[in-house]
N, C-alpha and C positions, 0 to 999 in steps of 0.2 A: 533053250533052257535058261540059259543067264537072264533074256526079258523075261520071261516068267517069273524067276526071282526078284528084278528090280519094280515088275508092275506089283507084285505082292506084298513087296515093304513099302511101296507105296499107297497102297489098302492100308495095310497095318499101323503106320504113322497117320495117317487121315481118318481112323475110327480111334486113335485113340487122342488125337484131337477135339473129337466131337464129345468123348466123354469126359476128358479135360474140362470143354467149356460149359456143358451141363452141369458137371460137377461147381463150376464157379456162380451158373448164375443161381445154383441152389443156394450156395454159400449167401450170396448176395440176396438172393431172395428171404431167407430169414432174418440176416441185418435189418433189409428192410422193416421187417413184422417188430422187431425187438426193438427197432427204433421210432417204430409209430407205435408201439404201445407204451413206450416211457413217455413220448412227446402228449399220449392221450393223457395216460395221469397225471402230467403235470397241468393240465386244463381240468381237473375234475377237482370235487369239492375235497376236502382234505374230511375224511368220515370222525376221525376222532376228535379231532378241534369241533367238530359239530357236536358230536356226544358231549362232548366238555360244557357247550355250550348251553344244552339243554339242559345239562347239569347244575348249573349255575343258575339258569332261570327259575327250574324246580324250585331250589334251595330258598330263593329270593319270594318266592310267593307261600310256601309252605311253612318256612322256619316260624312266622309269627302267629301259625295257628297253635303251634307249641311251646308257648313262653317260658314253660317248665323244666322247659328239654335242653339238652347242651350239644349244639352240631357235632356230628365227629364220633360222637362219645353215644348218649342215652336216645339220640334223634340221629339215624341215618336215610339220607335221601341220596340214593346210586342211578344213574341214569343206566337204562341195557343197551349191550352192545349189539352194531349196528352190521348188520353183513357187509362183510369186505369185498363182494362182489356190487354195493351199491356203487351207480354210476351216477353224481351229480353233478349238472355243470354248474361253477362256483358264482354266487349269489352275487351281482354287478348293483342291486337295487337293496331292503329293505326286508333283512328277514323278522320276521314275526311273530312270537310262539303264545300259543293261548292254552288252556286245560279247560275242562267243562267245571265250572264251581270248585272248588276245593275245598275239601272237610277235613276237619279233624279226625284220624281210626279210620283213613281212608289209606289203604296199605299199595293199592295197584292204581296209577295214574297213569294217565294220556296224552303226551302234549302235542299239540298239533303244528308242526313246524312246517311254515312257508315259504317262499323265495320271491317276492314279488317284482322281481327288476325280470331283465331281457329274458332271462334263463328261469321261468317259471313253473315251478316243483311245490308238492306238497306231501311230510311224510309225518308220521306220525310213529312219537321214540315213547316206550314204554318206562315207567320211573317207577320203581318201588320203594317203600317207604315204609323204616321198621323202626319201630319206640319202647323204651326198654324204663318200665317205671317200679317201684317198690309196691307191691298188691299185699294188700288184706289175705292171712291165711290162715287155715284152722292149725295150732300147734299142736291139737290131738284131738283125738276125739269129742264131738259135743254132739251129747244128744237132743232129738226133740223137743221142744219148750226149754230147756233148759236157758237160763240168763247170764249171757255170756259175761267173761269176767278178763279185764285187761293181761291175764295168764295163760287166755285162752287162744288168743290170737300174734302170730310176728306178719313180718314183712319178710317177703322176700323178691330181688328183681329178676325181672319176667318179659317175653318178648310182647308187648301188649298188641302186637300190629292186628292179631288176627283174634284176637280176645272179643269177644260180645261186650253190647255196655253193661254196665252196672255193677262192674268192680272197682274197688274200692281203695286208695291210697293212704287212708290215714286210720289206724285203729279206733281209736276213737271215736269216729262214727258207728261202730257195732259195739259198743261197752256199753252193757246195760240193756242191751236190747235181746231179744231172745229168738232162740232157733226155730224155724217153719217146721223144719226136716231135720234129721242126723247129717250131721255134716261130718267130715272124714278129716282126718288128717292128713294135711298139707292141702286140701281142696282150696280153694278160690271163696271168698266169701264176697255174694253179693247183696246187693239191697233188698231183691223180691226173695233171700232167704232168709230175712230178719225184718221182725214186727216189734212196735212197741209192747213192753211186757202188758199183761192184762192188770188192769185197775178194776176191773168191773166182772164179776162173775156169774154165772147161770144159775138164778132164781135169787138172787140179792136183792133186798129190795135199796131202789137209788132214787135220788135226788132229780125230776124230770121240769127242768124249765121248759116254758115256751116264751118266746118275745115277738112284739111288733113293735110297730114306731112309736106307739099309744099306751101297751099293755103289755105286764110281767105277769107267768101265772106261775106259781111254782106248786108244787103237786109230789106224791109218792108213785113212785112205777117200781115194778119188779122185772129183772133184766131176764130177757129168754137165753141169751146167749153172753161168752166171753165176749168182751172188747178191750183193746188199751186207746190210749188217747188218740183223738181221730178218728177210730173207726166208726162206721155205722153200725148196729145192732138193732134189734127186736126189741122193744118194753112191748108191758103192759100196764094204762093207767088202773091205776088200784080201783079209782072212784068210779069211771065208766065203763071198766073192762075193756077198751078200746087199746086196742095190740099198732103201733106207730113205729117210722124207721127214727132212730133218735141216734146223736153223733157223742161218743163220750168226750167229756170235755174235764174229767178228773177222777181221781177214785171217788167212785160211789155218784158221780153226777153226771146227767144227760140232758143236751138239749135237742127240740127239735124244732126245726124254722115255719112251720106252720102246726096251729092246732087243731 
């Protein structure tokens, strides 16, 4: 009976040595893991100094499309952030970042970053890019035809990034000119919704030059339609009955480039 007892504590001490030393080389087995995974990121590219970088390259090619704009403030260019699970190994050679053309009102940009030394990568960091300027706006109501009046219109600032062209920064250029459509208060006031006022009206009769290098005719036409300065319209010469595209060129006067 006593051997039985002394071979079975000696079982019992010898299993729990084995789980002892399993137990140690787990312990050690994840040191390991947690010390090749620091050692790996200390070889891999550092993600945000890269963002930073692209940052700064953005800045440097875009700011001069907007002379108007103040960095920081009325012109922001943010580089997006990069997944923290990117694994780059750190550039030994000549990085390089390019963008396809750059424009002006161009809000979502691409740049294409390279690595061209031993450790060769190419990734491509998204930039956006928001501009914030004082627009042309209706202060209230204007109706149809009517001739807008420096009363008529303020400023107010606006994110313009994702704006269409043809709005306007400086009142001034809509004073005086008149509305296509009703325009609403606080709307956005563009160019293709303002015409020069009409100078020339339907069935008036006007003043129709014609010129070449050689010959001036000047003659009486009666205008088919409105026009203001610049536009094409409809005459008709009185003398031949002959109906021509003629451009107004004043109240009451149209010329046309061939007779």
């Amino acid at each position: 009976m006593r051997r039985f007892f002394l071979k079975s504590n000696k079982a019992v001490k010898s299993a729990g040595l084995r789980v002892v030393n399993r137990c140690l080389l787990v312990v050690v087995g994840i040191g390991v893991i947690f010390i090749s995974r620091a050692f790996a990121q200390q070889n891999l590219m550092d993600i945000n100094q890269l963002r930073t970088e692209v940052q700064n390259f953005a800045k440097s090619e875009l700011t001069p499309l907007y002379p108007h704009l103040v960095v920081g403030d009325t012109l922001r260019i943010e580089a997006g952030n990069l997944d923290p699970r990117l694994q780059l190994r750190p550039c030994d050679g000549k990085l390089t970042m390019t963008m396809n053309t750059p424009t002006a009102n161009a809000s979502n940009i691409s740049v294409k970053t390279r690595c061209t030394g031993t450790a060769r990568w190419t990734i491509y960091v998204p930039v956006q890019v928001e501009t914030f300027e004082e627009v042309v706006i209706a202060a209230g109501a204007i109706g149809r035809g009517a001739q807008i009046t420096a009363g008529d219109v303020v400023t107010q600032r606006m994110n313009t990034s994702h704006l269409s062209g043809g709005y306007l920064r400086d009142p001034a250029r809509v004073v005086g000119l008149e509305a296509r459509r009703m325009l609403r208060p606080g709307e956005i006031i563009k160019l293709n919704q303002v015409k020069a006022p009409d100078v020339v009206k339907k069935g008036q009769t006007v003043v129709l030059e014609a010129r070449s290098s050689a010959l001036r005719v000047v003659t009486e036409a009666t205008a088919l339609t409105n026009g203001g300065v610049g536009e094409q319209i409809k005459v008709r010469n009185n003398r031949s009955q002959r109906i021509v595209d003629a451009q107004v060129t004043g109240p009451g006067t149209v010329r046309v480039a061939h007779w």
